[in-house]
Backbone bond lengths (Angstrom), bond angles and torsions (degrees), N, CA, C in turn:
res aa  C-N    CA-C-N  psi(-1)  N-CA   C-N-CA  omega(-1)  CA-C   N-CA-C  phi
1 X - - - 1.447 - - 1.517 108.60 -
2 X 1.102 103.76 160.75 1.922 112.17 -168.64 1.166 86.38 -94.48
3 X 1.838 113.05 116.72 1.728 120.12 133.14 1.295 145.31 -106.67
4 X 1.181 110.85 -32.41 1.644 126.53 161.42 0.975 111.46 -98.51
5 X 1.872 115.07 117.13 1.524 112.86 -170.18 1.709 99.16 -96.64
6 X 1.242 104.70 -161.33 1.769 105.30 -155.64 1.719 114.30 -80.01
7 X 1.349 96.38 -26.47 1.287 103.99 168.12 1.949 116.93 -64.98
8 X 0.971 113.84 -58.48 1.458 143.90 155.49 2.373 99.16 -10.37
9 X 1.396 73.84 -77.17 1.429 99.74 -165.13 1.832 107.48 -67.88
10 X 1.816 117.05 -15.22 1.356 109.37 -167.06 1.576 89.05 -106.95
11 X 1.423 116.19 -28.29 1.797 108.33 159.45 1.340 139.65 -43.18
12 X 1.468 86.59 -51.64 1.708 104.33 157.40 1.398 131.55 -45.07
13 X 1.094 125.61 -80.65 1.672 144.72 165.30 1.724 104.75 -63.29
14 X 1.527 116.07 1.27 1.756 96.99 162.65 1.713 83.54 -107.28
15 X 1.137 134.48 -33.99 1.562 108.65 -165.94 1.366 103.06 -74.87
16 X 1.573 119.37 -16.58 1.468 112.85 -178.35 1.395 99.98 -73.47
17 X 1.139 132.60 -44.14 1.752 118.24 -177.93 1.471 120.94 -71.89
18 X 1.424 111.35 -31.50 1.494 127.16 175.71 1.969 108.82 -56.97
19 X 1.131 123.19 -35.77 0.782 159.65 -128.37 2.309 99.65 -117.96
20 X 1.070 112.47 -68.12 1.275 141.77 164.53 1.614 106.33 -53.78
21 X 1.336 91.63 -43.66 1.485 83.52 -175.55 1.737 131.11 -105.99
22 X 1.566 93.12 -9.10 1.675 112.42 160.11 1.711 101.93 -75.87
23 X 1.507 124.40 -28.93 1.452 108.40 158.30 1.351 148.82 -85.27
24 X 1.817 88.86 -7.49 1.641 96.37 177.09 1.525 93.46 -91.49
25 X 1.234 150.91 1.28 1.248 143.79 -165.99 1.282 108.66 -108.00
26 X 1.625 113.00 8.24 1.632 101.30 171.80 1.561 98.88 -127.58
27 X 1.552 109.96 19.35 1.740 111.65 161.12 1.296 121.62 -59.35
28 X 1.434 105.79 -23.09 1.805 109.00 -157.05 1.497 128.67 73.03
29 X 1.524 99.41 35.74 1.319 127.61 -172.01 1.985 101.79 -79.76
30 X 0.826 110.53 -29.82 1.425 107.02 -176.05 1.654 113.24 146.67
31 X 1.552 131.91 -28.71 0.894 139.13 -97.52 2.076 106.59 -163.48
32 X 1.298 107.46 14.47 1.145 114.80 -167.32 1.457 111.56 -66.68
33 X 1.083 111.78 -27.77 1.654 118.25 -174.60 1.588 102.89 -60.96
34 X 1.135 124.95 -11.70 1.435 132.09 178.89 1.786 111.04 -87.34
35 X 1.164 114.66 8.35 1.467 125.00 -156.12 1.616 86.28 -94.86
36 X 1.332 123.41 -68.38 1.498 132.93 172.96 1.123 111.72 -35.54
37 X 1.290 116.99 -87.07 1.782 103.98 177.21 1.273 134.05 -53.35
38 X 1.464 122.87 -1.11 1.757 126.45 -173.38 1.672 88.30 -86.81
39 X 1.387 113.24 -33.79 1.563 110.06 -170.72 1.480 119.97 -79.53
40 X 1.545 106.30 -15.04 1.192 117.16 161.00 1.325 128.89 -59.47
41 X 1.443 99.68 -51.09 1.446 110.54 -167.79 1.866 101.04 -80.73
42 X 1.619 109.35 -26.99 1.477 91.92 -177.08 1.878 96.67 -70.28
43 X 1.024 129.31 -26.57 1.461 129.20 -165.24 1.283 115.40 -42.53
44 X 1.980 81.97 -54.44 2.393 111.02 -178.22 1.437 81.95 -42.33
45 X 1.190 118.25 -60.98 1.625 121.61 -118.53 1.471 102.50 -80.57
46 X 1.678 117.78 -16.79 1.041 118.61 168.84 1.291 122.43 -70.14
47 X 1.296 101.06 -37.06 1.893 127.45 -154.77 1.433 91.64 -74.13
48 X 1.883 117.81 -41.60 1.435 115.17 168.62 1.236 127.98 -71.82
49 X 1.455 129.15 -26.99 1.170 131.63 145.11 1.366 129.50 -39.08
50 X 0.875 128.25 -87.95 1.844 141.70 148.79 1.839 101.13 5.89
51 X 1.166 94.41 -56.28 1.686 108.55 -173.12 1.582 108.94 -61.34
52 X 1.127 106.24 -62.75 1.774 131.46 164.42 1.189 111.47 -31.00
53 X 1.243 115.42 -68.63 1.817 146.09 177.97 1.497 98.27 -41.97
54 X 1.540 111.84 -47.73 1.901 101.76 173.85 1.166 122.74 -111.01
55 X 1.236 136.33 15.33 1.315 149.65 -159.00 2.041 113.58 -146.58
56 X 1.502 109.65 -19.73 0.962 120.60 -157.45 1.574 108.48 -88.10
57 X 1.629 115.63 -176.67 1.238 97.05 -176.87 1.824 128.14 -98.52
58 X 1.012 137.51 -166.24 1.478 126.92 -158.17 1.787 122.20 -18.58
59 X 1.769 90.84 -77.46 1.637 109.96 -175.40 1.125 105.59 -72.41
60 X 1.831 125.30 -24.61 1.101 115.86 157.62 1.735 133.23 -44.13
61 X 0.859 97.93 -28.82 1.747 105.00 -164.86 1.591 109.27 -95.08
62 X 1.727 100.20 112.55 1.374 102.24 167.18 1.399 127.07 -46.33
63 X 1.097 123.66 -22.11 1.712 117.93 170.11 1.518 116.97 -57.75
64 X 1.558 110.67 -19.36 1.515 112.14 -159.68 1.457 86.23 -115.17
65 X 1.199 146.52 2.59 1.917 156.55 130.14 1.158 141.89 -80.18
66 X 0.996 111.58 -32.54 1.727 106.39 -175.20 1.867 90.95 -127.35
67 X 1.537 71.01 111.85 1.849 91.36 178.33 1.501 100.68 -116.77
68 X 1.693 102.20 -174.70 2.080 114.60 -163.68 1.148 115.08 -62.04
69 X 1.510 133.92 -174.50 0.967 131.75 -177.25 1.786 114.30 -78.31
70 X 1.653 89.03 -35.55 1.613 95.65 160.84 1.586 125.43 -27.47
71 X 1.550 95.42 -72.79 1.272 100.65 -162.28 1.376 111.24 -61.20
72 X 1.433 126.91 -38.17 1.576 147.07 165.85 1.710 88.60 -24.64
73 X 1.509 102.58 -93.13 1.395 111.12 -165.04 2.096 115.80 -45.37
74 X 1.595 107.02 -52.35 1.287 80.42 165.13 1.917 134.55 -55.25
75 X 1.130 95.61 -38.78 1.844 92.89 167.43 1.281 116.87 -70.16
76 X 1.329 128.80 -14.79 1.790 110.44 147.10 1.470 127.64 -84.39
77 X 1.273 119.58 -17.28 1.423 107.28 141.51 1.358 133.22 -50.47
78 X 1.185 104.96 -48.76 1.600 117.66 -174.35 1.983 96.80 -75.24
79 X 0.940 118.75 20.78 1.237 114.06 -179.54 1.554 109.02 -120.29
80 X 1.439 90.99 -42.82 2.183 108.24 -179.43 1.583 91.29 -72.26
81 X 1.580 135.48 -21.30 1.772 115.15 170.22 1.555 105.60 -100.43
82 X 1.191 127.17 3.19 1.509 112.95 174.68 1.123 96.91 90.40
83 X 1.620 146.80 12.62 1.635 132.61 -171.37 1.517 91.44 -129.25
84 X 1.668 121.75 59.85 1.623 93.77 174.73 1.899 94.91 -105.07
85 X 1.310 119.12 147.22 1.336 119.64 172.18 1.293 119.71 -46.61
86 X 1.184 122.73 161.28 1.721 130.45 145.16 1.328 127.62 -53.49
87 X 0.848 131.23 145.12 1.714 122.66 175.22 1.788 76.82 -140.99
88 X 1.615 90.22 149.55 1.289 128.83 170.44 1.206 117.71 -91.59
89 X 1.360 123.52 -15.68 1.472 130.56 172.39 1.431 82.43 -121.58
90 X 1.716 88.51 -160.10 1.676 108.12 168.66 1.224 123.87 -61.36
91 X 1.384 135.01 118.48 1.564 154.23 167.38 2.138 86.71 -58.21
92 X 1.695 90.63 150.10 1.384 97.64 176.03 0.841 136.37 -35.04
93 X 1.726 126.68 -45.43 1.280 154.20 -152.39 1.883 87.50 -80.78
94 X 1.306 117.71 -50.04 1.406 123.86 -143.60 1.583 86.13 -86.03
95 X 1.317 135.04 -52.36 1.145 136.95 -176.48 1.201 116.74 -56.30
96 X 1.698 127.40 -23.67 1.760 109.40 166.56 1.563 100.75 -102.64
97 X 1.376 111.97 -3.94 1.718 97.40 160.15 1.545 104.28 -61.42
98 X 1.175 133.35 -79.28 1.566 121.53 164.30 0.902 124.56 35.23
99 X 1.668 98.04 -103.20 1.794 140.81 148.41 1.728 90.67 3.27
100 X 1.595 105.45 -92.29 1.417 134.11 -161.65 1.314 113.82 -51.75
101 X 1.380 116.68 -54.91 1.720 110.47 153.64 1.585 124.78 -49.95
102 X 1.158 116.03 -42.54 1.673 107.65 -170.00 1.439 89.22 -90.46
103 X 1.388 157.19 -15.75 1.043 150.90 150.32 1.800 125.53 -35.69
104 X 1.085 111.57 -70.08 1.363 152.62 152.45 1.867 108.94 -34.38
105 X 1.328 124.71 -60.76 1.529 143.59 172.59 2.001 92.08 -61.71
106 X 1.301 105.06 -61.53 1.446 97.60 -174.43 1.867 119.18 -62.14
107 X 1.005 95.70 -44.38 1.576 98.75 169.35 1.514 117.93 -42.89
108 X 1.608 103.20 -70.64 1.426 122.02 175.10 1.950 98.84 -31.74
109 X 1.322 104.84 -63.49 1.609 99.40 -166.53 1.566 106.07 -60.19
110 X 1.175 105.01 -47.60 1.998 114.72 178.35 1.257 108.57 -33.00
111 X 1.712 111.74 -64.39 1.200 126.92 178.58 2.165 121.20 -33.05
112 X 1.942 69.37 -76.44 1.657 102.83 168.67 1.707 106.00 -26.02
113 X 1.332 121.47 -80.72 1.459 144.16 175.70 1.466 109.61 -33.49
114 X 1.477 117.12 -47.49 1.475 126.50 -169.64 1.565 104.48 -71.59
115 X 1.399 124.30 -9.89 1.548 128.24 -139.72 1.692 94.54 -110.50
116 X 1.222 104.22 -16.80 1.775 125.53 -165.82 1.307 94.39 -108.78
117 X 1.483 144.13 -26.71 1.491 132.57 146.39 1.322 132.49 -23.02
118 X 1.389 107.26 137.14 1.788 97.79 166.03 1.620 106.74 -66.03
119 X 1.131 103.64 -21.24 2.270 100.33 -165.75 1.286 101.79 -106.96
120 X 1.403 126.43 43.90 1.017 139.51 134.81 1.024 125.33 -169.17
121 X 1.433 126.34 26.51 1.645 124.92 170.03 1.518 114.54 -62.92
122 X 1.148 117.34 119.45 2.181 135.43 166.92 1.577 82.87 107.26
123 X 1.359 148.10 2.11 1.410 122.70 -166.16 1.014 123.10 -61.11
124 X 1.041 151.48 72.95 1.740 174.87 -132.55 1.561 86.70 -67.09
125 X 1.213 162.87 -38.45 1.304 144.92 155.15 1.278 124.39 -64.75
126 X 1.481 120.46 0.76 1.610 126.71 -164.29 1.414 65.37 -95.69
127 X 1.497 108.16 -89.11 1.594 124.65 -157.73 1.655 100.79 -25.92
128 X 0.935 134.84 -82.91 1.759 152.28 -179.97 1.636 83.30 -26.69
129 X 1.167 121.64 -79.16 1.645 113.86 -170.79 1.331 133.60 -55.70
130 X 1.518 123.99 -26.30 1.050 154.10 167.56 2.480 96.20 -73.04
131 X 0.998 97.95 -40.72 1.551 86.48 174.98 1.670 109.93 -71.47
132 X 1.508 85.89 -44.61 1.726 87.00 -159.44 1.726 95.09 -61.20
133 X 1.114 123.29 -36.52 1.601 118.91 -165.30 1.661 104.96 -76.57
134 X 1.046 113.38 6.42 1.566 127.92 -174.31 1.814 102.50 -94.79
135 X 1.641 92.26 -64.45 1.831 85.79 160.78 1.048 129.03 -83.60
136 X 1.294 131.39 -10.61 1.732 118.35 136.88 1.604 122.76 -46.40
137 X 0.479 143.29 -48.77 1.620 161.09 170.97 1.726 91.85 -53.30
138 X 0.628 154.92 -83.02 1.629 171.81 150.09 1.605 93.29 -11.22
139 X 1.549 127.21 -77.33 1.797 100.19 174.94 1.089 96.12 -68.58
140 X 1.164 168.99 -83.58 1.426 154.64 -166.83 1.472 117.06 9.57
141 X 1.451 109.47 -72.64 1.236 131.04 -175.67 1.542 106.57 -56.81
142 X 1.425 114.66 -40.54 1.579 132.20 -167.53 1.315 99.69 -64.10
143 X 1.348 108.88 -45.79 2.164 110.69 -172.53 1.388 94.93 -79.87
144 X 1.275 127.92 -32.62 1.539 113.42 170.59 1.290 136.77 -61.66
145 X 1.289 117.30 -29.66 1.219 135.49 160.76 1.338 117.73 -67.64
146 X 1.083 116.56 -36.19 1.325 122.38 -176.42 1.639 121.89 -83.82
147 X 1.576 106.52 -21.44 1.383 133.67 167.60 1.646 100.05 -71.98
148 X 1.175 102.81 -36.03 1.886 89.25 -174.18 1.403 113.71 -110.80
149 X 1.234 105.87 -5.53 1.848 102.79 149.82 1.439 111.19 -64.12
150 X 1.460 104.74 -48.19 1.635 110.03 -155.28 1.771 104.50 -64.36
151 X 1.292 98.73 -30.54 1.709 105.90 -170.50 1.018 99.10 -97.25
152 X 1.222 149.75 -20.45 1.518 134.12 178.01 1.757 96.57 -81.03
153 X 1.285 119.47 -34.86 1.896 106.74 -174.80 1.582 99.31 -82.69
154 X 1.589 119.89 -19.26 1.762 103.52 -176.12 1.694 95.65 -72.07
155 X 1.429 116.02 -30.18 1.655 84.57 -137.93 2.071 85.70 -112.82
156 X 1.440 107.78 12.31 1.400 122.65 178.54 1.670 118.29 62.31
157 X 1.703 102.23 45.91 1.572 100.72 -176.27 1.480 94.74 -141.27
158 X 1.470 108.69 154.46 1.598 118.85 -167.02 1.670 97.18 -98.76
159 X 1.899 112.14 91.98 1.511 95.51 158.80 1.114 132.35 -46.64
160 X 1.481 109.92 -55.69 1.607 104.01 -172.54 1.874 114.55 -56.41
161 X 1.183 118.95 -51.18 1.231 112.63 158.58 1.845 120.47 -29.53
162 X 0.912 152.53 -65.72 1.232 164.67 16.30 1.994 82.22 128.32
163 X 1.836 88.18 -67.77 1.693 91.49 -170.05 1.321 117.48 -53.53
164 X 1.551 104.84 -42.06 1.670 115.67 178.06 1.648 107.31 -65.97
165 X 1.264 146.67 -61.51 0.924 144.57 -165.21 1.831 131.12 -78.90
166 X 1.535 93.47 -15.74 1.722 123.16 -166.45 1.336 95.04 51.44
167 X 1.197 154.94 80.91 1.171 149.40 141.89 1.483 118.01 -147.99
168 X 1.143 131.59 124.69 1.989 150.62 168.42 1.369 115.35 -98.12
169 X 1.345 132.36 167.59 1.509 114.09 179.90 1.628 76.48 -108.84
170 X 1.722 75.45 153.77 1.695 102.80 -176.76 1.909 117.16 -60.82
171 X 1.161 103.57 145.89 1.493 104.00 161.58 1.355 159.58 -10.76
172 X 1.384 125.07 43.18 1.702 119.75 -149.11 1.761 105.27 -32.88
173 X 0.990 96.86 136.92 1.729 94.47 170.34 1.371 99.66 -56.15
174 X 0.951 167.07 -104.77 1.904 140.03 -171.64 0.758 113.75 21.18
175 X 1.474 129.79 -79.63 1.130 147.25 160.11 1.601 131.08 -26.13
176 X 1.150 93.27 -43.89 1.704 111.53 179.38 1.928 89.59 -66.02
177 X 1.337 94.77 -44.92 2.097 78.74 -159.01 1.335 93.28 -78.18
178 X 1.540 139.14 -41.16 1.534 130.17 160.27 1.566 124.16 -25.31
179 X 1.254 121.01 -45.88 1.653 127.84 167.11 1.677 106.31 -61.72
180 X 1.452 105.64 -33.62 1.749 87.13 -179.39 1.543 124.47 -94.17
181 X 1.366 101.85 0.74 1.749 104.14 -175.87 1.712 104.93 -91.67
């Protein structure tokens, strides 16, 4: 069944390169001048996201992902006994990762952007904050990955596959009454 439509899915895999490549550009690989514009484009890509996120279509729309703290905490229970449902979109956990990534990506660029100002160029707390939100962003990415290994081998479906194609197989009715308890 179709969940991530194309827009969805080309946000994704451009902030992942945008993103990849504002960090390989401060290795000292050759190539730093590429550091500025990767932060640009992750910025768009948020700003188009964000837009998407309230305007967009079903699985697109954070209203239909990022639910209360309730529901959060019951799906980590249901996770510490082995009985948490399927979700066809983002499961709780995955939906304020989201949040926390495009949070985190926007800062970085905010930051980034503020650093190229006259009213704050060398500000030794920009820079320092602008790093630290860089390795936030970095475990960030690490629990995300690790969230969609972990859920693609519990529930036997290939997210990342999934990302490229927008499509999961649909819901066993089991499943369906598991999402409502």
């Amino acid at each position: 069944m179709k969940v991530w439509d194309g827009l969805v899915r080309l946000l994704h895999w451009t902030l992942v390169a945008a993103v990849a490549t504002a960090w390989l550009s401060t290795l000292g690989l050759g190539f730093v001048r590429w550091h500025e514009p990767a932060g640009y484009v992750a910025l768009a890509t948020v700003a188009i996201r964000l837009v998407w996120g309230l305007t967009g279509s079903s699985f697109a729309k954070f209203s239909e992902f990022v639910c209360g703290a309730g529901s959060v905490l019951r799906y980590v229970r249901q996770l510490r006994t082995n009985k948490e449902p399927r979700y066809i979109g983002h499961n709780p956990l995955g939906g304020w990762m989201v949040v926390a990534l495009l949070a985190c990506v926007a800062s970085l660029g905010l930051t980034g952007w503020l650093y190229t100002t006259d009213a704050f160029w060398g500000e030794a707390w920009l820079d320092r904050l602008h790093y630290v939100l860089a390795w936030t962003l970095l475990g960030l990415i690490a629990l995300h990955l690790t969230g969609v290994v972990f859920t693609s081998v519990r529930h036997r479906e290939n997210l990342v596959q999934a990302m490229f194609t927008g499509r999961k197989k649909p819901l066993s009715p089991s499943e369906n009454l598991d999402n409502l308890l």
